[in-house]
N, C-alpha and C positions, 0 to 999 in steps of 0.2 A: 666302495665296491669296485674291484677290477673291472677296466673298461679295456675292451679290445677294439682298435679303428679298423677297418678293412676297406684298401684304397683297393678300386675298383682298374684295371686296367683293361679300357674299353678297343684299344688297337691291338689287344692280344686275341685277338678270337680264337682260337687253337686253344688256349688254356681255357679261353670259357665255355668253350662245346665241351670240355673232360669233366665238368663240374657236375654232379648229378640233378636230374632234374629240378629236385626243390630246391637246393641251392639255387641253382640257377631261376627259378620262379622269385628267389627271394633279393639276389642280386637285382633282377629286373624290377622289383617291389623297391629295394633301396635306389636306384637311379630316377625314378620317379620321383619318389620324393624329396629325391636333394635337388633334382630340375623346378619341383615344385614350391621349392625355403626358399629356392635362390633367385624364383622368378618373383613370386608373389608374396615374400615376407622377409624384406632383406632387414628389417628393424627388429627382428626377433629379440626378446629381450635374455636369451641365452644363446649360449655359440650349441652350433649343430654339433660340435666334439664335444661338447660335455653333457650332451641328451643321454637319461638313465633311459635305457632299452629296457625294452618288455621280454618278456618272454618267447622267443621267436616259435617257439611249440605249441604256445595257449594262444586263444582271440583274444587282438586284443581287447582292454579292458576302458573305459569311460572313469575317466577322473576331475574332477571339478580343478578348476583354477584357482588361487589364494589373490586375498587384498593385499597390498603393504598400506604403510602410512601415507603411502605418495599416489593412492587410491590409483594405483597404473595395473591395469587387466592384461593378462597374457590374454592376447588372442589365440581362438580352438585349431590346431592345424592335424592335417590326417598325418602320420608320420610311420611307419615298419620298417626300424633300424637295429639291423641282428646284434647283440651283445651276447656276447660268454659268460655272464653272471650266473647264478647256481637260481634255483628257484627255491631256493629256503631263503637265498640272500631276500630276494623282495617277500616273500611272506614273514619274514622275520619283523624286515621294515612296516610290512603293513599290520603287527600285532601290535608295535610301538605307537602307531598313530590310530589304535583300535577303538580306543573310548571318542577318539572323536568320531570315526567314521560311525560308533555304536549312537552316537547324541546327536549325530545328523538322518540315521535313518530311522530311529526314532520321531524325530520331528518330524519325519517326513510321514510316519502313520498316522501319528498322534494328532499331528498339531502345532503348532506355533504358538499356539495362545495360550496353551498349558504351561508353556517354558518361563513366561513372562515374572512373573514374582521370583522363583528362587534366583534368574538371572539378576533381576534388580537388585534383592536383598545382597549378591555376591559383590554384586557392584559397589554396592553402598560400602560394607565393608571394607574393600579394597583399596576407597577413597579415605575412609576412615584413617587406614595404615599409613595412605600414603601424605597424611599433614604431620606435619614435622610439628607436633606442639614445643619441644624444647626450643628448636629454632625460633618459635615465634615467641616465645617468651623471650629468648634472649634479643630477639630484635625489638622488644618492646622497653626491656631496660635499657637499649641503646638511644629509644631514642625519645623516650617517655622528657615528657616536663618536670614531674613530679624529682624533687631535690633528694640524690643517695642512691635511688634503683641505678644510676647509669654504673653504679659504682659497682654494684650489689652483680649484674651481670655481665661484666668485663670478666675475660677470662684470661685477659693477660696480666690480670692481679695476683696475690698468692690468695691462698685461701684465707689465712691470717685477715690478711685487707679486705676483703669479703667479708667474712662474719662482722668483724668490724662495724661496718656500714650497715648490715643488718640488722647489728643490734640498733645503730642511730635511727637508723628508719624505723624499725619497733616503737621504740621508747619516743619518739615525734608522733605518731601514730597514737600511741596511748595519750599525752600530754595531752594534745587535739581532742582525743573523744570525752575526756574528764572535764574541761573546761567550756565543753558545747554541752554535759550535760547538766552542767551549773547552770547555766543560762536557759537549756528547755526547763530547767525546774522554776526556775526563774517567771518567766515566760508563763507557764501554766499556771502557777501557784499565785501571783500577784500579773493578773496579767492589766489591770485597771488603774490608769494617771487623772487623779483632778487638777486640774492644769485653769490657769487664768488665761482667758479669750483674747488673745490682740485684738478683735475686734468689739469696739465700745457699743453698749446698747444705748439707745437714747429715748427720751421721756416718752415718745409715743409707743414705742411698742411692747410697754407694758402698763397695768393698771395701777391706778393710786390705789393704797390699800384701803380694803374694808373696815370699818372701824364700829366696833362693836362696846355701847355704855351701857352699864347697867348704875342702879342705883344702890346700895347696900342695904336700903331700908327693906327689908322682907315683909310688911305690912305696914301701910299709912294708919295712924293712930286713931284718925277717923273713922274707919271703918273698921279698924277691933273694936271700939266701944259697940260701935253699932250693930257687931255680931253678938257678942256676949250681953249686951242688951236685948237682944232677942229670942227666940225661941226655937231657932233653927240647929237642932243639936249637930246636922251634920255640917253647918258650917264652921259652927264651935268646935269641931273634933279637927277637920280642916286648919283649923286656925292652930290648934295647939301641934296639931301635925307639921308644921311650916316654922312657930316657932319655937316651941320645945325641942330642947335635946335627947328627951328620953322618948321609952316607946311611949306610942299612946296607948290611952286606955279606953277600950271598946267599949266594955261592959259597963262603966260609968255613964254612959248614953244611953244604953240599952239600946244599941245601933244595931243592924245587920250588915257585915264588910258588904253584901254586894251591893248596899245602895250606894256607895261610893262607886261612881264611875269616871271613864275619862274625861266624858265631857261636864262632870261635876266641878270637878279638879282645874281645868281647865277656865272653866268661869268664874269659879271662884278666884285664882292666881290674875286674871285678870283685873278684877275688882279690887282686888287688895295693893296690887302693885299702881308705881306713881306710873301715868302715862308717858308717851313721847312728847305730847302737847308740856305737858306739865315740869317736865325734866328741861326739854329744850326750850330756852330764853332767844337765842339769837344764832344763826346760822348764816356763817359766809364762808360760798365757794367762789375761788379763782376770781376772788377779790368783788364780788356780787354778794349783799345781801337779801338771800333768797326765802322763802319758807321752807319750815325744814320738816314740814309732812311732804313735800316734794323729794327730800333728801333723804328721810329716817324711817325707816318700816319697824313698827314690832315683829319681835324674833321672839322664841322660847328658849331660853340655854340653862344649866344647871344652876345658873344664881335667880332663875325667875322672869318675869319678861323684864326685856331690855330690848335697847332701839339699835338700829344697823343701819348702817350708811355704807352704800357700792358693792352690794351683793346681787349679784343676776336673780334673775325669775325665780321662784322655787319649784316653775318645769321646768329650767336647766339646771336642777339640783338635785333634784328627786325624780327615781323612772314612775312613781304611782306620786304626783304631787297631794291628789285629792286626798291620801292617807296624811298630809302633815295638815295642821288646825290653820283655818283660813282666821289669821288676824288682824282684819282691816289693811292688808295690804294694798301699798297703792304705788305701782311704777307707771307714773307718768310718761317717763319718757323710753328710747326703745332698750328693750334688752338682748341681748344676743348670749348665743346657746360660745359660749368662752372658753378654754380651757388652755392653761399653760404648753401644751405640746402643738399646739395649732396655731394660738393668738391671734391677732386680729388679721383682718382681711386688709389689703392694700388700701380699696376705694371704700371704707366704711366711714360712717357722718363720728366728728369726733364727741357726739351727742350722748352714744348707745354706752347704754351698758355692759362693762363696767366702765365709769370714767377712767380716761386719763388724765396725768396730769400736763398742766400747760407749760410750766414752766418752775422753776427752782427760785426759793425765798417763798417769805409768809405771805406774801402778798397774793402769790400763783396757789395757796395749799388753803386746808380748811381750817379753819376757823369759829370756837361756839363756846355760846355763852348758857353754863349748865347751874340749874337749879336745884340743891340738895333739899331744899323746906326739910332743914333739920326739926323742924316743930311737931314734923310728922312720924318722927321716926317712931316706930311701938317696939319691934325686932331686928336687931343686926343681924347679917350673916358674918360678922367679925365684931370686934370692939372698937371698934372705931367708926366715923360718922363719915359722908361721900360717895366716890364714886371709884367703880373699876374697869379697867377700857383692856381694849384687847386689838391690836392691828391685825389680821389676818388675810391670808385670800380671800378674793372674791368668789370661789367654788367651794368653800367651808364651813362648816357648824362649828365655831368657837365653842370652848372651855373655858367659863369665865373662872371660877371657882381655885382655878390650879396654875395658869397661867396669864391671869391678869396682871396689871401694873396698877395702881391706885394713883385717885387726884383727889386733893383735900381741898374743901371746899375754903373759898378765902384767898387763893391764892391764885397766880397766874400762871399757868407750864405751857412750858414749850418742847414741845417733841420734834427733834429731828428725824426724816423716817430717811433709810438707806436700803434700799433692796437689794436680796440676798436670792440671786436669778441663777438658776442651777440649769445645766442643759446637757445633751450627753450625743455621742456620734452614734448615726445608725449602725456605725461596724461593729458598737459593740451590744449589738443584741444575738448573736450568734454565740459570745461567753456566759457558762453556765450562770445562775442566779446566784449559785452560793459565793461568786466571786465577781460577779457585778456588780450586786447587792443593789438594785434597783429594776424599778419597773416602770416598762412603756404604756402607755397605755390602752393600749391592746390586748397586752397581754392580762391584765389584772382588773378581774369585771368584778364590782361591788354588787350586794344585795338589794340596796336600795340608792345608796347616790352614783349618778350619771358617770362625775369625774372620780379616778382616781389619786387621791392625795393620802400621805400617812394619816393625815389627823383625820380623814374620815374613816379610813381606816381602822382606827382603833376605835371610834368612837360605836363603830358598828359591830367589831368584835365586840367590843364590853354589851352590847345592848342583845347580842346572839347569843352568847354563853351565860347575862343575867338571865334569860330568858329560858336556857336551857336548865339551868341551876333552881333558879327560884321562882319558874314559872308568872313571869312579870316583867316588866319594865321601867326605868327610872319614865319620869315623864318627857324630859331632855331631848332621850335618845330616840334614835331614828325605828320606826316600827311597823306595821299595818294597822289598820281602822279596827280590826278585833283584836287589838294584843292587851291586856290586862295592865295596868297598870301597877305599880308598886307601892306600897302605904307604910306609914313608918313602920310596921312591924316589920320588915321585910328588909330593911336599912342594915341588920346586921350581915344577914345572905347575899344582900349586893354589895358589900364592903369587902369581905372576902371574895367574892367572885370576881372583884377590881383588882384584888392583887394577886390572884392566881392569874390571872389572863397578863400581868404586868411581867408577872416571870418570865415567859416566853413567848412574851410582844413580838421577838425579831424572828421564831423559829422557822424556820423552813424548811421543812421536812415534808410540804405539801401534807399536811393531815387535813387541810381546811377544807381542801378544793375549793373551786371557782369563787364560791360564795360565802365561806368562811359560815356553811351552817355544819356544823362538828359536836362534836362531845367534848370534846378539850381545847384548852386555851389556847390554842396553839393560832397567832394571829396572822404570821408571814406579812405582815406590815413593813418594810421597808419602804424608804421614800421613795418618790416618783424619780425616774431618768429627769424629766423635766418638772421642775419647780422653782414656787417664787415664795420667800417669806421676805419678812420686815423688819429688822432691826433698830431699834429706837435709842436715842440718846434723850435724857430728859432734865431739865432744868426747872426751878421752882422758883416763885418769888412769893413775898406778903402782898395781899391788896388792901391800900387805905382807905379806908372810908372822907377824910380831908384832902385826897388829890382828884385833881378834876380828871375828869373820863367823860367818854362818850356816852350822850342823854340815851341812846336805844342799847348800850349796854346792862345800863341801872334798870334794874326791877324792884320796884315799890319805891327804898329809900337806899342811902347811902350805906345805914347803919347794916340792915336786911342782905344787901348786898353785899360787903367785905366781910359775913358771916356767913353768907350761906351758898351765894354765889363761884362757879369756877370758871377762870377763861383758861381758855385750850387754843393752843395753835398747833399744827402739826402740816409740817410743811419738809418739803426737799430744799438739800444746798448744792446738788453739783446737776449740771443738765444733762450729762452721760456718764454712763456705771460701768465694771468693768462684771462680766460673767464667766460662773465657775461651768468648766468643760468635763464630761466625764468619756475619754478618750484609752484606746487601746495605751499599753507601755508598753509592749512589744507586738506590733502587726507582724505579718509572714515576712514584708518586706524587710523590717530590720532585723526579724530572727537568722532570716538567709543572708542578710550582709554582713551582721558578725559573726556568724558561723563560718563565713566565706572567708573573714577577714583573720580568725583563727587558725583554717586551713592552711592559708597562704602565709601564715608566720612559719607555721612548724612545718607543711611540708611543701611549700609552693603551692599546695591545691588552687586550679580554677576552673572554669565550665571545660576550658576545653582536654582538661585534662580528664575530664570525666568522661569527653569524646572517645579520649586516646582507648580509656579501657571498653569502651562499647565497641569502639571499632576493631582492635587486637581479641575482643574475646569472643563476639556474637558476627560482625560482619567480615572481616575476614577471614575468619573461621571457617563460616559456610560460602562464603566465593571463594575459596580452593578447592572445598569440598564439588561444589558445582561445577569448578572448572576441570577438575578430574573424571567426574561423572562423564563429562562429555568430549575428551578426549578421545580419539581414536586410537584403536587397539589393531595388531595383526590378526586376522581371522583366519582361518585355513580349513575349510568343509571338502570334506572327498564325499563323494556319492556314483554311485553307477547311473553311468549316461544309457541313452538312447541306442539300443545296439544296432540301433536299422542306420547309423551314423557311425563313418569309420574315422571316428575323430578322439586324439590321444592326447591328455595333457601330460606335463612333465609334473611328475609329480616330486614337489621337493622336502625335502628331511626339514 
C-alpha cells in the first residue's frame, strides 16, 4: 500500500496558519503522537514509518494484537497518522482477513467451548500430516539390527540392489517361519519326555511289594466229599458251580436262583478254600521268624481266597470299607492311609504300614515256607498242582487268574523284585490328557477305591459295566452290600462284557465321567502320573528230600516235604533305584530359545530387535504426533476494541 510520510515543519509557522483547520487539527493530532512513540515507547517493535495509517476521515478503529512464536506482545499505543491510502485499499485488506475476524466474533457470541472439538479434530489432523512415515521407515532400515533391511532402505543403491535384498530378506523370513512351525507342531503334538531321574530313590521311600498267594486247589477234597455227602442241595450246586466248567444246572436241584446269595457264596468259598494257617508253614521278615497271621490277611480275588502280605487297611482302600466281606482280618500293627503320589511322611515309625524294606539281599527280604497238601486237591483252576503269587502295590486288588507267576511245589525259587517307580512334574498337568496320557490324582476320583491306580481302575470298570450289562457282579470285584452277585449261568455275559470293556480300556473321550458309571465301556484308565509296580526275575531249583535243611522248615517228614512243600525268597539286590520322570519336551523356555535361536540364524532376530519395531511403529509414532500437537502456532485474532479507548494496533498482513 502506497505510504505518503509528512515531515512536519514546526519553525515554519506561516505555512502552518495557511493549512486549514482540520489539517491543521490533525497535524496537531500527529505531533502528539510522535512526542508520545518517542517518549514512552522507544522499543516499539515496528518503525513509526512503516505504521499502515487508518483512515484519516473514519474513527479510528480497535484492532487486537497478534502472537508470534517468540510469544513477544506489541504493546496497545493511541496513535492518528494521516496516510493517503484509498479506503477500498484497507477494506479490501480486511475482506482477506474476513474468516478470521468472522471466527473470532463468533466466539466471542457463542462461546469458546463450542469451538473446542472441531479445533482438536483439525489439530489432530494436521499432526497427522505432518509425520513423515516414509522418513521413519527409512530411518528404521538405517538403523534396525535385523540383517538386509539396512540394505533394503539405502537409497544410494540402484533399485536393482534393493529388490535384491528384499528378495533375501523375504525368503529368510519364510525359512524362519516354516521351521519354528515344525517345532510348535512339535511342541504340541508330543509335548511329553520319560526321562530317567539323576536323582536315585532309596529303600525307604517306597514300599516292599505286596505279595499276594493263592492256592490252585479250588476245593480241598475233604470237604467235597463232605458236601456231596450231604443233603445241602445248595452247597452241591455251589460246588459244581466252582468246579465245573459248564453252566450249572438249576432245575436238577429244584433250587430257587434267589436262595443263592452273597453271603451264601461267600461262606461257602470260605469253607472250601485251604486257609492262611494251612498254606503258610514258615514266615521270615527281614531276617525274623515271625508268625505269619501277623503278616498274611485273607483277600477275596478272582482265583478264590488267598492270603496277602503288605496291603494297607481296607479303610484306606475302599471309601464304604463295611460294603467289602470282613475276613478275619487282623493288622496288628499301624497302618497308614499310603498312596504313591504322597509316600511317606519324614518322621513316621518304620513299623506302619506298608512296610519297607530294610535293606538289599535275602537275608533283609521275605521269606516262606508254603504248603500245597497236594492230597487235597478235588479241583484245579488249571492242570497243574501249586501255587500262583502276584507282587503288586500295596493300594491294589490283584488279578490272580491273568497275571500271576506260578511256584511248583518241591522246589526252591527265588524272586528278585526290582521296582519299576514312575513319577511325573507338576508342569505337566496343565498338557491336555490325550497327550499326557496320565493321571494325578486329583484329578481322577474312583467309585469305590480311595487311591487311583490303572489296575483298580479296570477292575472297577469291568465290575460297573458287568453290572450294567448283566445286572450282577463277579464276586472278586469291588461292589456295594446290595449288588447281586453273579452264578455260573451268567459267566457267558460277563465274558463278553470282559472283552468289550478291553477294547476301549484306554479311551478318553470322557464318556465315563468322574465315576466311570456309563453305558459303554469306555474306561479312560490310563496309569497314574505317579506309580510303583514290581518286576521280578525268578530262578527254580529241585528240593531233596536226602539234604539236610533246616528242622522248622520240614513239615511232617522229609518225603511230604520235597513233594509238597515250596520255599520262596523274594528279596532286593541293589539299595537305590533309578526312577522313570514324566517331564515336559518342550516347556515355553525352550520353545522361545529355539525359536530365538532360529531367528537369529536367518535373520539376526533378538529381544531387542523386537524393541526396535515397538519403538519405530507405536512409540515414536505418537511422541511426534504429541510433539506437534503442542507446538506453537502463529495466532492472529482482530476484533473491535473498546471505543471509549483511543487505542490503535498496527494491524499486519
Amino acid at each position: 500500500m502506497p505510504i505518503k510520510l509528512y515531515h512536519r515543519d514546526y519553525e515554519n509557522k506561516d505555512q502552518e496558519n495557511e493549512i486549514s483547520p482540520v489539517v491543521s487539527s490533525q497535524k496537531m493530532t500527529d505531533k502528539t503522537t510522535l512526542n508520545y512513540l518517542r517518549t514512552h515507547d522507544p522499543n516499539a517493535p515496528y518503525s513509526i514509518n512503516t505504521v499502515h495509517l487508518q483512515n484519516p476521515y473514519k474513527p479510528p478503529q480497535r484492532l487486537e494484537g497478534f502472537s508470534t512464536r517468540g510469544n513477544s506482545k506489541i504493546r496497545p499505543v493511541s496513535v492518528k497518522i494521516k496516510y493517503r491510502s484509498r479506503d477500498t485499499t484497507l477494506r479490501s485488506k480486511h475482506r482477506k482477513s474476513g474468516s478470521l475476524i468472522r471466527d473470532f466474533a463468533a466466539g466471542q457470541h457463542s462461546g469458546r467451548d463450542n469451538d473446542k472439538t472441531p479445533r482438536k479434530n483439525e489439530s489432530m489432523k494436521q499432526c497427522l500430516k505432518n509425520v513423515e512415515i516414509k522418513a521413519a521407515l527409512e530411518q528404521y532400515c538405517a538403523n534396525t539390527s535385523l540383517h538386509g533391511l539396512r540394505y533394503v532402505g539405502d537409497s544410494n543403491l540402484t533399485i536393482g540392489e534393493r529388490i535384491f535384498w528384499m528378495i533375501a530378506f523375504t525368503l529368510a523370513v519364510l525359512a524362519a517361519s516354516y521351521y519354528i512351525w515344525i517345532l510348535y507342531r512339535k511342541w504340541v503334538s508330543t509335548p511329553i519326555i520319560i526321562s530317567l531321574s539323576p536323582e536315585s530313590v532309596a529303600l525307604d521311600e517306597f514300599p516292599f511289594p505286596s505279595v499276594t498267594v493263592c492256592n490252585m486247589n479250588n476245593a480241598k477234597k475233604s470237604e467235597a466229599a463232605r458236601i456231596n455227602a450231604g443233603q445241602d442241595r445248595r452247597k452241591k450246586l455251589l460246588l459244581d458251580d466252582r468246579c465245573s466248567n459248564t453252566e450249572a444246572n438249576f432245575s436238577a436241584y429244584d433250587l430257587d436262583e434267589s436262595a443263592i446269595t452273597w453271603n451264601n457264596m461267600l461262606h461257602f468259598t470260605i469253607n472250601v478254600s485251604q486257609s492262611c494257617a494251612e498254606m503258610l508253614h514258615v514266615c521270615q521278615w527281614r531276617g525274623n521268624i515271625t508268625d505269619c497271621e501277623k503278616l498274611f490277611n485273607p483277600t477275596l480275588t478272582d482265583e478264590g481266597m488267598c492270603c496277602n502280605f503288605n496291603s494297607v487297611d481296607k479303610k484306606f482302600l475302599f471309601y464304604n470299607a463295611q460294603d467289602w466281606p470282613d475276613l478275619n482280618n487282623t493288622f496288628p500293627f499301624n497302618s497308614i492311609d499310603w498312596n504313591p503320589e504322597t509316600g511317606y511322611e519324614g518322621n513316621l515309625h518304620t513299623e506302619s504300614l506298608p512296610w519297607r524294606p530294610y535293606g538289599a539281599g535275602q537275608f533283609y527280604g521275605l521269606t516262606l515256607v508254603l504248603d500245597a497238601d497236594i492230597a487235597e486237591y478235588y479241583c484245579s483252576s488249571t492242570a497243574s498242582v501249586g501255587f500262583k503269587m502276584l507282587l503288586h502295590n500295596p493300594v491294589e486288588t490283584p488279578k490272580i487268574a491273568e497275571y500271576a507267576f506260578a511256584i511248583t511245589p518241591g522246589e526252591e525259587t527265588r524272586i528278585i523284585v526290582t521296582p519299576r517307580i514312575s513319577t511325573a512334574s507338576k508342569s505337566i498337568i496343565s498338557i491336555p490328557l490325550r497327550k499326557r496320557k496320565c493321571f494325578f490324582t486329583s484329578e481322577r476320583k474312583l467309585r469305590y477305591y480311595r487311591t487311583y491306580t490303572q489296575r483298580n481302575c479296570v477292575l472297577e470298570c469291568e465290575a460297573n459295566y458287568t453290572q450294567k450289562n448283566c445286572d450282577c457282579v463277579q464276586y472278586y470285584m469291588p461292589k456295594s452290600s446290595n449288588t447281586p452277585i453273579c452264578e455260573k449261568k451268567d459267566d457267558p455275559c460277563a465274558h463278553e462284557t470282559r472283552l468289550a470293556m478291553e477294547i476301549k480300556l484306554y479311551d478318553d473321550d470322557g464318556s465315563l465321567g468322574p465315576l466311570n458309571i456309563t453305558g459303554t465301556p469306555s474306561c479312560n484308565c490310563y496309569p497314574g502320573c505317579f506309580e510303583i509296580n514290581y518286576n521280578v526275575e525268578i530262578s527254580q531249583s529241585k528240593l531233596m528230600p536226602n539234604i539236610d535243611m533246616a528242622d522248622f522248615f520240614v513239615k511232617k517228614d522229609k518225603e511230604y516235604f520235597s513233594k509238597n512243600m515250596a520255599v520262596v525268597h523274594l528279596f532286593l539286590v541293589e539299595s537305590q533305584f533309578t526312577k522313570f520322570v514324566k517331564n515336559e519336551l518342550f516347556g515355553f523356555t525352550e520353545f522361545l530359545s529355539s525359536t530365538g535361536g532360529l531367528l537369529g540364524l536367518f535373520m539376526g532376530f533378538s529381544f531387542m530387535s523386537l524393541v526396535e519395531i515397538g519403538y519405530f511403529v507405536i512409540l515414536r509414532f505418537w511422541c511426534r504426533i504429541f510433539k506437534n500437537s503442542r507446538t506453537s502456532r502463529t495466532v492472529l485474532h482482530v476484533h473491535p476494541l473498546n471505543t471509549n479507548k483511543n487505542v490503535i494496533y498496527p494491524f499486519v498482513q
